[in-house]
N, C-alpha and C positions, 0 to 999 in steps of 0.2 A: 234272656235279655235281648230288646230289642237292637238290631244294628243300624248306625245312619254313618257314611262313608264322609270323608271329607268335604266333596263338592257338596253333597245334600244339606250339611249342616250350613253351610255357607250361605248357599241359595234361601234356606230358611232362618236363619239366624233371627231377626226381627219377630217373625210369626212366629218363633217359638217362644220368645220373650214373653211378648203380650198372651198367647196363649197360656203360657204358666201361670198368669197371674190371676186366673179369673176370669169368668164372664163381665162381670161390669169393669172391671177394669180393663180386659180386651176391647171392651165397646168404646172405653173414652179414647184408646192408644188410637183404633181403628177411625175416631173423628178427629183426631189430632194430625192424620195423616193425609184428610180431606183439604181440596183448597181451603184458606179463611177470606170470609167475605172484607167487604171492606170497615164493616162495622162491628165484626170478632176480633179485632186487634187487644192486645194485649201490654196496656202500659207497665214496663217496671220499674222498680229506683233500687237502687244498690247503696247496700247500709254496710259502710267498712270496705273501702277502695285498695288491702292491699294484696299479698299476690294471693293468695287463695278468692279474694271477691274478685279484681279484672280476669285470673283465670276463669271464672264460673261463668262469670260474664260475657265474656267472648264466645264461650260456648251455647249459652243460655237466648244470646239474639240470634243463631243461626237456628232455632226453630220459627220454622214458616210463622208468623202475624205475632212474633212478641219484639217489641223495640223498646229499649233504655230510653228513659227521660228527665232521671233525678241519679245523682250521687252524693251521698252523705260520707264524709270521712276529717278524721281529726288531723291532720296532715294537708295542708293547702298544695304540696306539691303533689301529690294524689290526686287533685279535687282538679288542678289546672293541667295533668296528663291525662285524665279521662275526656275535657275536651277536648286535645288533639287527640285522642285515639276515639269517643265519636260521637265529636261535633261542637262546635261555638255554641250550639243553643241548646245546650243539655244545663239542663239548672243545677248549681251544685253549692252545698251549704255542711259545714261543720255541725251544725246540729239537725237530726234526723228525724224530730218534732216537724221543722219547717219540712218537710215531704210528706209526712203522716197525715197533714192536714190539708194537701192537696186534692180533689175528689178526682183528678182525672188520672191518678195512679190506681192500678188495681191490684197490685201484687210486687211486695218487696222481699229482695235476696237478702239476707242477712249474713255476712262473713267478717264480723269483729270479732276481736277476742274474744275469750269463752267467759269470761266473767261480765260481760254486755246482753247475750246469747238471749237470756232468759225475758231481762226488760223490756230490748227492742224488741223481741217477738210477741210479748204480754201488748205493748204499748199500739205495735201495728195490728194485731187482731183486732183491738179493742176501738180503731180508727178504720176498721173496717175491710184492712189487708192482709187476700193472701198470703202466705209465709211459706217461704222454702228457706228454711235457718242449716248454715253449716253445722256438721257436727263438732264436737259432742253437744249434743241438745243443752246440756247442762253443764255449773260448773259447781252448784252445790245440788245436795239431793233436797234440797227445797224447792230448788228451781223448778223440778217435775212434775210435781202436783200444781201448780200454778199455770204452766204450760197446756196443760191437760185439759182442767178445768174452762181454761179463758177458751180455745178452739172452740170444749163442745155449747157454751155457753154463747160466743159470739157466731159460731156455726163458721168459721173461716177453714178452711185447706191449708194444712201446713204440712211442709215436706220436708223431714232432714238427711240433712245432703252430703249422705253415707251411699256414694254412687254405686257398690258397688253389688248390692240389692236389687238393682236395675240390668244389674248386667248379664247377657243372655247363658255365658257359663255358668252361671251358677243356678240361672235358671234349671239347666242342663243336669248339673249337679244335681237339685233338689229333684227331676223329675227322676235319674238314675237311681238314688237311694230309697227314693220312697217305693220301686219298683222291684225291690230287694237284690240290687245290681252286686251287692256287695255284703249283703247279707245284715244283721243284726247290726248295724255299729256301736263300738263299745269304747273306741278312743276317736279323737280329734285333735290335731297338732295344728297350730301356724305361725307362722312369723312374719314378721316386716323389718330388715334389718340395712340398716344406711352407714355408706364410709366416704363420708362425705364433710366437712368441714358445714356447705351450705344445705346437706341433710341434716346436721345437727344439728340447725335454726338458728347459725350464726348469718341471719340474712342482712345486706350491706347496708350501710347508715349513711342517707344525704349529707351532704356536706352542709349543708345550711338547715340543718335538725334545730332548732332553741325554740324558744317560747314564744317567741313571735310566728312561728309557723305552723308548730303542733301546740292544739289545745289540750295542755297538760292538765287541768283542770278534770275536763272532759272525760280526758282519755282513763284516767285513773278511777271514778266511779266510785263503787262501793270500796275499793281496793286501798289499803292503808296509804294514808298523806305522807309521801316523800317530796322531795325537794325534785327538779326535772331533772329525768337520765333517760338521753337517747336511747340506753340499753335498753332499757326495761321499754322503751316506748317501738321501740321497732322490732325488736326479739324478743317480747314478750313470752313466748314459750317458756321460755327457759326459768319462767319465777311461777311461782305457785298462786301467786295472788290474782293474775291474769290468766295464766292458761291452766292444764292437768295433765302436763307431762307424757310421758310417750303413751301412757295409756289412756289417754282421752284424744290424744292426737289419733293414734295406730291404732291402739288393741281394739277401740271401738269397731274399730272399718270389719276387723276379724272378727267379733261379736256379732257384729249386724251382716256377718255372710254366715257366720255361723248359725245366728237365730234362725235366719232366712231359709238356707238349705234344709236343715232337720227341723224346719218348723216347732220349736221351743218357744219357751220364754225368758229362758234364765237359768243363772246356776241359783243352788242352794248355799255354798261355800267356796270359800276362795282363801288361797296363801299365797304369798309374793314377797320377792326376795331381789334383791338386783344394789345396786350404787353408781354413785360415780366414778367411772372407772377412767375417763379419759381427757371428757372436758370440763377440768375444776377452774371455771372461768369465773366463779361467782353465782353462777344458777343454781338452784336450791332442791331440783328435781334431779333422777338419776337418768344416764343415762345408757345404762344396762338395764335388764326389769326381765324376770323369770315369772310365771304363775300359773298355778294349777288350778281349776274349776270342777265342784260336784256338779251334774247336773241329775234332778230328780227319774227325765228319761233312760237312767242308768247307763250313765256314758260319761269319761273326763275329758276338761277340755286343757290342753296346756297350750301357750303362748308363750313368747319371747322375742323382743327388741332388742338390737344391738347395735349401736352410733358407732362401733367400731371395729367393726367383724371382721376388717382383714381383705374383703373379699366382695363379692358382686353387689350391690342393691337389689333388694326385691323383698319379693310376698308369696306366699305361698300356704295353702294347704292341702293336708294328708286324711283323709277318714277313712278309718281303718275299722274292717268290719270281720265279721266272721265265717266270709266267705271271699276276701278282697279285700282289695284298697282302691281310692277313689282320691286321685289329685286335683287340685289346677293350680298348674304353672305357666306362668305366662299367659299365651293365648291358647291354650289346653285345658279340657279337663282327657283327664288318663285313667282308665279303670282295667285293672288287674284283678283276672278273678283266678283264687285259687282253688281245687278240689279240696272239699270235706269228708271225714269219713271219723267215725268210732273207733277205727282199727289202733291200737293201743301198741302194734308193733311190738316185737321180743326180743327181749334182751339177756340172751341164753348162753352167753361163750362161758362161763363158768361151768357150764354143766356137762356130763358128762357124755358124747355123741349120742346114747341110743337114747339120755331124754332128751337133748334137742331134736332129736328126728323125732321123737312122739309128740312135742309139745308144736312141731311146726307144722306136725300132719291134724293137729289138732286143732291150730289156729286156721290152716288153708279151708279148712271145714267151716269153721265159723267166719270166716273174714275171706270171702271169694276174690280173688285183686283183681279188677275192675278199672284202677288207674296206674298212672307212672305220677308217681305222689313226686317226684322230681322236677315235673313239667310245670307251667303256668297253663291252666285250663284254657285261657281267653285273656288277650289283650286290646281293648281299644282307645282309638283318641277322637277328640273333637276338638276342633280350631275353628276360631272364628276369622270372619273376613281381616285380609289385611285394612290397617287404618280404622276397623270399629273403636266406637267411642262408648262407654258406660255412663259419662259425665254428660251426654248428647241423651240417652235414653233416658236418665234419669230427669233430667228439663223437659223433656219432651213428655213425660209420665205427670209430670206435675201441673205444666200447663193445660194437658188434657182433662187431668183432674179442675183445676181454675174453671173450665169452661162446661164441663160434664155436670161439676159438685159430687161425682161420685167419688170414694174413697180414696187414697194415694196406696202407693206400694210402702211408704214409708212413713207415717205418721208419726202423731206425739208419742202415742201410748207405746209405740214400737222405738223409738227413738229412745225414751227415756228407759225401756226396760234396754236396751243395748248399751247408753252409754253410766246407767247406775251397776251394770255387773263389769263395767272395764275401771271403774272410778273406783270397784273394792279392791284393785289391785293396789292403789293407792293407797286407801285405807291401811291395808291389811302393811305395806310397806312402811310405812309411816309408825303404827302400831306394834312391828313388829309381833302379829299374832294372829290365825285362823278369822275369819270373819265370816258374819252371814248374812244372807240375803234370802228373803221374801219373793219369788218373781210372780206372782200374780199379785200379791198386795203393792208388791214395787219397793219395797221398805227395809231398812237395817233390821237385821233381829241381832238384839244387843244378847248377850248371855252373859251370867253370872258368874 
């Protein structure tokens, strides 16, 4: 196994990213990093102003030649904070038709609700824009095929913005495994667990929420005709009609690092179990969630969220192989390799001395020792730069993409196979029973 020391990984952090990705895809990071003339500019409009889109956004104008020009959001208080945060002359509209049809936009960020997800990104393809849509790509598994479809038909760049696919640890990650750093892997663990009141998605409601200011109308969509509730209109998470619960919010993120690093597509089966264990506030999604995953490359994957763990916030994963384990936490990935051997060890105290001494003169013959089976054979870590950003690399992947046309790191087809095997966690929860999934056709397989 190759070794790279802290300062090294540091200094190359970037160039290993892009590197992992590909030739053509190194080529667009590698022009993205080039000055932009004055005429590579890159207009965007931002579809869905709340904190998930001005986060993206903030991030999304700090690459060189792309500048905000439109914001679309169902909330007028939204729509008049975007221009004090940038600019009197940024055009902004409740309906996101009036952007779509602007020719001087080239590329819109989409971060509405997930039950929007599918439309507005169908809608901006088809009016001839770029698309970097938050995840999860989907809120039903109809949505996918349609997503899919409209891309390769209208020929647009779309990018779902599961940043962490982007990010050079896992990069790191994926080049460590595939290099057999850790040998066979045969399990994978992770989690994302929050104790938090405003990680549970209880985010704070304007004092001046009614129907005069949010277009309730709008906001609700395909999504069953209720009477207006600030709840549901600003903590949509928490209802099933608008978002997909911690597993379309979370598990996907671990899905699409998971697909990413061992290069998959999918599991074959999934079971999921969990409830509400803490915030029975009305929300109709749980907010504990356990689940295990077949996956056909002969490996399981399990997952679990917890809104109320007691204890730190974070994310993490473990692949555990048969030679090692291989984490990242935090800003680490950490690989532990342990020695292998055949040696089957004896288990003799019952016998009488002169056959243990035969039976150990006998195993010393066949089983030479060689290790201190006690020891950790090798232990490494990599860190990235303080202050790296994955949310930074990821905009920066997709713009390049915009301006290249060559593939994203993150596409539909990669989107939808991530966020249809985190949405059977749901399924299966709901159902209370085994579910299956297709990962190359992409599809339920119902069983009898």
């Amino acid at each position: 196994m190759s070794t790279l020391n802290r300062r090294t990984f540091m200094k190359s952090a970037s160039a290993l990213a892009a590197a992992s990705l590909g030739g053509a895809h190194l080529d667009a990071v590698a022009q993205a990093e080039k000055p932009v003339a004055a005429n590579d500019h890159i207009q965007l409009a931002l579809i869905g102003a709340g904190i998930q889109g001005q986060g993206d956004t903030s991030v999304a104008v700090q690459v060189p030649g792309v500048k905000l020009v439109a914001v679309a959001d169902c909330y007028q208080g939204r729509l008049d904070h975007a221009k004090e945060r940038w600019g009197d002359d940024l055009f902004t509209t409740k309906h996101y038709e009036e952007i779509l049809a602007r020719k001087d936009i080239d590329a819109v960020l989409i971060a509405t609700p997930d039950h929007w997800h599918k439309q507005a990104a169908v809608d901006a393809m088809k009016a001839g824009k770029d698309v970097y849509c938050e995840k999860p790509m989907i809120h039903l598994y109809s949505d996918g095929p349609e997503i899919i479809e409209t891309a390769r038909s209208t020929k647009r760049i779309i990018q779902i913005g599961s940043q962490r696919v982007s990010n050079v640890l896992y990069a790191k990650a994926k080049e460590l495994i595939a290099s057999g750093a850790i040998g066979k892997v045969n399990s994978v663990s992770a989690y994302w667990d929050r104790n938090s009141s405003m990680g549970a998605w209880n985010y704070t409601i304007p004092l001046d929420a009614d129907t005069e200011t949010c277009d309730w109308p709008r906001f609700l969509g395909t999504a069953p005709k209720i009477p207006f509730n600030a709840e549901h209109f600003f903590q949509w998470r928490k209802w099933k009609a608008y978002g997909s619960g911690v597993a379309g919010d979370l598990f996907v993120h671990l899905f699409s690092g998971t697909h990413f690093i061992m290069g998959v597509n999918g599991p074959t089966r999934a079971m999921a179990t969990g409830g509400l264990r803490f915030w029975k506030d009305g929300r109709d999604v749980p907010d504990v969630m356990f689940a295990l995953f077949d996956y056909p490359e002969d490996f399981n994957l399990s997952l679990h969220v917890n809104f109320v763990d007691g204890g730190e916030e974070g994310e993490g994963f473990t692949f555990s192989g048969d030679e090692g384990t291989l984490q990242i936490a935090g800003d680490a990935v950490i690989v532990s390799r342990v020695p292998q051997s055949k040696d089957p060890g004896l288990v003799i105290g019952t016998y009488t001395n002169a056959m243990q001494e035969k039976l150990m003169a006998e195993h010393d013959k066949k089983y030479p020792k060689t290790h201190d089976f006690t020891a950790t054979d090798s232990y490494e870590r990599f860190t990235v730069p303080r202050g790296y950003s994955d949310s930074y690399d990821h905009f920066r992947n997709f713009f390049a993409s915009v301006r290249s046309r060559q593939p994203v790191v993150e596409d539909a087809v990669f989107g939808f196979r991530a966020a249809g095997a985190a949405l059977l966690a749901n399924r299966s929860y709901d159902k209370d029973a085994i579910v299956h999934w297709d990962p190359e056709k992409m599809e339920i397989k119902e069983r009898a």
